[in-house]
Phi, psi and omega in degrees: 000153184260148164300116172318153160229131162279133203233138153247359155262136184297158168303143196294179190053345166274174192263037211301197212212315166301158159237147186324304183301351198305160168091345166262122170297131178309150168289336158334302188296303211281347211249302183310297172334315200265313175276348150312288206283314134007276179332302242275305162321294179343272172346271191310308171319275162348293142327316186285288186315326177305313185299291162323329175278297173315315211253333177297150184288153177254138188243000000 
């Protein structure tokens, strides 16, 4: 009788429902991501200064 064995890559040939990389993000991704989050700054910067301009004292 054989020992079950765990793997985390499928036998070569098979049909997993996974593809070898799941759970790693694409350089695709990491790019969108990084430019989202850019935007994101960009945005939220921009806020800080209005609010900061509203709030100096008037002379």
């Amino acid at each position: 009788m054989r020992s079950p064995t765990k793997t985390a890559a499928p036998a070569p040939g098979s049909r997993s429902p996974q593809p070898p990389a799941y759970g790693v993000p694409s350089p695709e991704l990491i790019a969108r991501a990084d430019r989202g989050f850019a935007r994101f700054l960009a945005h939220h910067t921009e806020d800080q200064d209005s609010h900061a301009d509203d709030e100096a004292p008037q002379q």
